[in-house]
N, C-alpha and C positions, 0 to 999 in steps of 0.2 A: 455346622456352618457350611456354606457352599463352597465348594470346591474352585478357586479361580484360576483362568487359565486366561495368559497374556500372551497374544501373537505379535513378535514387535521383533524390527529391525530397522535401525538407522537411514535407512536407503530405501529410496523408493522402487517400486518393479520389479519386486521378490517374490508377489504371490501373495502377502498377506492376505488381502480379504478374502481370496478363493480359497487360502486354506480353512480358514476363520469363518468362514459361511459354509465349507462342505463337511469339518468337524461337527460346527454347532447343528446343525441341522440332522447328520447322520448321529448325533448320542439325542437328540427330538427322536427322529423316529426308534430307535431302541429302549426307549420309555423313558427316559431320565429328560426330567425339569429343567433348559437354561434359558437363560438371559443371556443378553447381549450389549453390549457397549461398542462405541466407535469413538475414539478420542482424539482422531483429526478433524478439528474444529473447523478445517479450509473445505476438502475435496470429500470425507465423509461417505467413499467409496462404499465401504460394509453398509453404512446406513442405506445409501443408496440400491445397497443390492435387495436388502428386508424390504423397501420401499418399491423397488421391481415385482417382488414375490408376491408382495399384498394385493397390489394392483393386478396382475396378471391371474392370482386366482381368483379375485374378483371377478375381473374379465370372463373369465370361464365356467365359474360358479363352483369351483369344485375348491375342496378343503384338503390341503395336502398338512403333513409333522412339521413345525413352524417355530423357530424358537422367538420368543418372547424379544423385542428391543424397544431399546426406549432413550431418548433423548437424554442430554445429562440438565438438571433442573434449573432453574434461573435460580441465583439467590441474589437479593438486593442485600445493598453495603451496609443498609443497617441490621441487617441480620449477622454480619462479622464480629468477631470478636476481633480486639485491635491485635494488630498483625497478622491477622490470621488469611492466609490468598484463599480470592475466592474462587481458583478452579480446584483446589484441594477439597472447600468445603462441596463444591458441586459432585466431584467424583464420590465422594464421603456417601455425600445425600443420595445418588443413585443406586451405588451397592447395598443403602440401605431398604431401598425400593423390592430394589430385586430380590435379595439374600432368603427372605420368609419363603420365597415360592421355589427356589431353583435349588437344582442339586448343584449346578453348573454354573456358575459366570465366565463369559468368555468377553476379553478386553482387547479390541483389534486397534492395535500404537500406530500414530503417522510414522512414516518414513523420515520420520527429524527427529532433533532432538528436544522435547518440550518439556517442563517440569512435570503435567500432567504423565507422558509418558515414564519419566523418570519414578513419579511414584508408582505407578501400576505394576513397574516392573518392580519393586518391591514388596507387593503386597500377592504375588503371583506365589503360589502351589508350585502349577506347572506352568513353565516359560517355553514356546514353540517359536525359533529366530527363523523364519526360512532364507534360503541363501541362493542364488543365483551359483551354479556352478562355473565363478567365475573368481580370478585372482583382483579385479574389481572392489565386487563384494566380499572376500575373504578379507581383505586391508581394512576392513573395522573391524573384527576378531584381532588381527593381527598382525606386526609388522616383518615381511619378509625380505631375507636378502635376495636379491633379482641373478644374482651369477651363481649361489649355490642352495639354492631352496633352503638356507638353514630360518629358523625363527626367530628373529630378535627381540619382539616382544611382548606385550597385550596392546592392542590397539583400543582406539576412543570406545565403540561399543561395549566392549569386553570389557574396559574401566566402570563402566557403568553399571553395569551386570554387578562386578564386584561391588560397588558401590550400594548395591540394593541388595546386595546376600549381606552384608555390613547392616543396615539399617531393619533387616529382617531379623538378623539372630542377636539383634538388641531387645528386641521384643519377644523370647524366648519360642518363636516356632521353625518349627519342621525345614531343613533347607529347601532353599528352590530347585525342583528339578527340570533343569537346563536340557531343552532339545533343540540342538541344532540340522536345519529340516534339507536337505540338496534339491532346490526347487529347480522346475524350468530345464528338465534336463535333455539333450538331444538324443536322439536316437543312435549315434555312432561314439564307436568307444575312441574318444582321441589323447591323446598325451596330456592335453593339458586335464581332462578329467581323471585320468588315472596319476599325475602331479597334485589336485586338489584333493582327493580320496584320500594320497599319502599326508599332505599337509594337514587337513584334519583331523584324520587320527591322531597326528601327533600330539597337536594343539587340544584335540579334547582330553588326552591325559593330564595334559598341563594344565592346562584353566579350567579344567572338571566338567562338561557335559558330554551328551550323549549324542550321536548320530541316527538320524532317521532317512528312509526314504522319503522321496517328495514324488511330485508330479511331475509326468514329462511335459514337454512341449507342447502344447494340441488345441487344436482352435476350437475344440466342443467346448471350451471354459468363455472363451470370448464369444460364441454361441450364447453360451446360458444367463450369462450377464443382466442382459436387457430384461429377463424374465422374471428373475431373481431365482433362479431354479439350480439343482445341482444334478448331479449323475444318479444321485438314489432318486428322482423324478421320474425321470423319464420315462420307466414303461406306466407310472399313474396316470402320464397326459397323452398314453396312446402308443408308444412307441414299442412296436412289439417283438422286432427283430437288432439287439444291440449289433453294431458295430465293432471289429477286433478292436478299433480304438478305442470306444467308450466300454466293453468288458474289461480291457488293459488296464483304463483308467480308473475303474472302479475297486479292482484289486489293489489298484497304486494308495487308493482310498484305506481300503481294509488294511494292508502291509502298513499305513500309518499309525493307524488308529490302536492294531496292534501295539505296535515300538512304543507310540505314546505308553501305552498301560496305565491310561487314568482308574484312580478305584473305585471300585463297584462296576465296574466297564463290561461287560464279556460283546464281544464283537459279532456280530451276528446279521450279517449279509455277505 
């Protein structure tokens, strides 16, 4: 079975789809099969990003490591079985699409909370939350007291996480392994980063996942956007001399990719 990997956090402008487009695309080029999913049915960013990448190497004629996406399927009401929703059966129908060809599925969650989302993150392997290195976005992991940094308790995201390690080890597989990502981070060490460093360590003892690095800040992301392109691109469309940022950011890449430890993985750029 393929391996699924769900990129999802409650809150919008964390990163997901750049994480979730420079993963999927760097385990393409290292030879392993995915598929892709985007399950914000509004804004469809990730979609949007595959739909950059197709058109622009069009544009240019040239054939770059690509991972496979694809829409999730219509199904009309009378293909339901009574009660049964029909974005569950759609999600269903997709992964069944994909599953034969890929080593990999990777499922990029809106920044809300949709049942859609809810089940992905049940059916996830490996779960990647990235987080804004901010007390913001820490307050959906977790509720903290503001006079003395202690933890009071699991916040709305974190319920639902459990919620779906609950409905996964009912169906007798493998826990989910939980990686929470410190996205978006600035370049200067401040108090309130070395206050969120402490707080999540804490909190990943206690509600069980893991801590990875993430990306810094850096407007080469919002550069590659429009293109649909990522950081392992760059010197295929010409670029011959990288940037300390974009080598930075590439390691930030590898340093992920590592910590993840997907299996079968060896990291190799």
């Amino acid at each position: 079975m393929a391996h699924i990997i769900v990129v999802g956090n409650e809150k919008g402008g964390a990163g997901k789809s750049t994480v979730s487009m420079h993963v999927a695309t760097a385990l393409v080029r290292m030879g392993h099969r995915v598929g892709t999913l985007d399950l914000d049915m509004r804004q469809k960013t990730m979609g949007r990003y595959c739909q950059n990448r197709a058109a622009f190497l069009d544009s240019k004629g040239i054939d770059l490591p690509t991972p496979r996406y694809i829409e999730l399927p219509e199904v009309a009401p009378e293909q339901l079985a009574p009660a049964e929703n029909v974005n569950d059966r759609r999600l269903t129908e997709a992964l069944a699409i994909l599953e034969p060809q890929s080593d990999f599925i990777l499922i990029d969650c809106p920044g809300s909370h949709t049942r859609l989302s809810q089940v992905a993150h049940s059916m996830a392997d490996t779960l990647i939350t990235p987080l804004n290195d901010s007390f913001i976005d820490f307050d959906l992991l977790a509720r903290i007291d503001g006079a003395t940094d202690r933890i009071l308790g699991p916040s709305v995201y974190s319920e639902m996480v459990w919620g779906a390690r609950q409905l996964r080890a009912q169906t007798g597989r493998p826990p989910i392994d939980w990686i929470v990502l410190r996205n978006r981070l600035g370049v200067q060490q401040m108090i309130n980063k070395q206050k969120m460093e402490s707080a999540l360590d804490r909190l990943s003892k206690r509600i069980g996942f893991r801590i990875a690095p993430g990306f810094s800040e850096r407007v080469i992301f919002r550069e590659l956007f429009p293109r649909g392109l990522t950081l392992l691109d760059l010197r295929d469309i010409g670029v011959r001399a990288l940037n300390i940022s974009n080598v930075a950011a590439r390691q930030e890449l590898r340093d992920l990719l590592v910590t993840i430890n997907l299996p079968g993985v060896t990291v190799k750029f």
